[in-house]
C-alpha positions in Angstrom: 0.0 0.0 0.0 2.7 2.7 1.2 4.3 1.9 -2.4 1.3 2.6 -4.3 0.6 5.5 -2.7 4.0 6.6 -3.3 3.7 5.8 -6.4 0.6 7.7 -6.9 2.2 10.9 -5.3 5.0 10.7 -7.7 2.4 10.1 -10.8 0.7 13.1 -9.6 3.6 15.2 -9.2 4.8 14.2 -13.0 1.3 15.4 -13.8 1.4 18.9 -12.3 5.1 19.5 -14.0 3.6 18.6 -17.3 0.8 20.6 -17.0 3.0 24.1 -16.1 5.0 23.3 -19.1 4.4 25.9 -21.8 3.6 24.3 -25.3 4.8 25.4 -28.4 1.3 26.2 -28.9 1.2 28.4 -25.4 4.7 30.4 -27.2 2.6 31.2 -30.6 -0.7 32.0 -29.0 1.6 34.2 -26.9 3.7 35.7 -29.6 0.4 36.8 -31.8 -1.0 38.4 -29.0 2.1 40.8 -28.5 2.2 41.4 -31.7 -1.5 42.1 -31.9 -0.6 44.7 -28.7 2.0 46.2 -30.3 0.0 46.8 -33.8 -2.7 48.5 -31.9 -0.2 50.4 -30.1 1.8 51.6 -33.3 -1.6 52.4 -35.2 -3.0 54.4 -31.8 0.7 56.5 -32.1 0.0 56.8 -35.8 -3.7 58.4 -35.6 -2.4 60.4 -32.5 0.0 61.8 -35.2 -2.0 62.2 -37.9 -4.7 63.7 -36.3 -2.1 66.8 -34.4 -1.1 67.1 -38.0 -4.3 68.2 -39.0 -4.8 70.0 -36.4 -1.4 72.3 -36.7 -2.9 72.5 -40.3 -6.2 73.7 -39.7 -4.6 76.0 -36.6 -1.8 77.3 -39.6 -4.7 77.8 -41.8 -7.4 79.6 -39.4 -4.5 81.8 -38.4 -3.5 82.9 -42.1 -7.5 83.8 -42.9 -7.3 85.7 -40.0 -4.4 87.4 -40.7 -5.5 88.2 -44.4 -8.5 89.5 -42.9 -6.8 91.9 -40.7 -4.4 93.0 -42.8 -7.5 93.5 -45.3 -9.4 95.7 -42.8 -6.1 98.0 -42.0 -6.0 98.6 -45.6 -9.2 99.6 -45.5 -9.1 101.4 -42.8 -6.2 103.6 -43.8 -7.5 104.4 -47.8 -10.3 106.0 -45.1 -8.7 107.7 -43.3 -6.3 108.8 -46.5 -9.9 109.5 -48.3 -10.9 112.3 -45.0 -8.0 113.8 -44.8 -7.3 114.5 -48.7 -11.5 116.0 -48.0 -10.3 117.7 -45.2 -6.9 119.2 -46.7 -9.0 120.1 -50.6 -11.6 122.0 -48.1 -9.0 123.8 -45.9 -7.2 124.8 -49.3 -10.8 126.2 -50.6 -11.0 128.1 -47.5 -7.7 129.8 -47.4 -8.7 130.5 -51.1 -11.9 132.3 -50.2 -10.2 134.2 -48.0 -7.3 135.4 -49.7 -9.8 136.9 -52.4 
């Protein structure tokens, strides 16, 4: 009896060493699912990077328009204020001219 039960104990003990043995299936199921990580990682870095791309475009873009804009509404502003005081300067001249008659 004590040898069989020995004997069992050892069988047993065989059994749990096999079964934490990692299979060559174990390694590949393993391997594809870090690459599988690291493909979803690279394409998550890639979208990041495409996407603060566009958005240093659109920013670039928003800032020229405004920038056009402004520099269109000095120009704007100044042929007015060119436009008064050529009005104010042709009626100061007609008033000095009036007088000096």
């Amino acid at each position: 009896m004590n040898l069989s039960k020995t004997m069992m104990v050892g069988a047993a003990v065989v059994a749990l060493a096999a079964c934490n043995k990692k299979t060559a299936e174990n390694n590949a199921a393993a391997q594809v699912e870090a690459n599988a990580e690291n493909s979803a990682e690279n394409v998550t870095a890639a979208a990041n990077n495409q996407a603060s791309n566009i958005m240093n475009t659109a920013e670039n873009k928003a800032s020229a328009v405004k920038n056009a804009g402004e520099n269109e509404a000095s120009a704007i502003k100044n042929a007015g204020e060119n436009k008064a005081a050529a009005i104010s300067n042709s009626s100061s001249s007609k008033t000095t001219e009036n007088k000096s008659k």
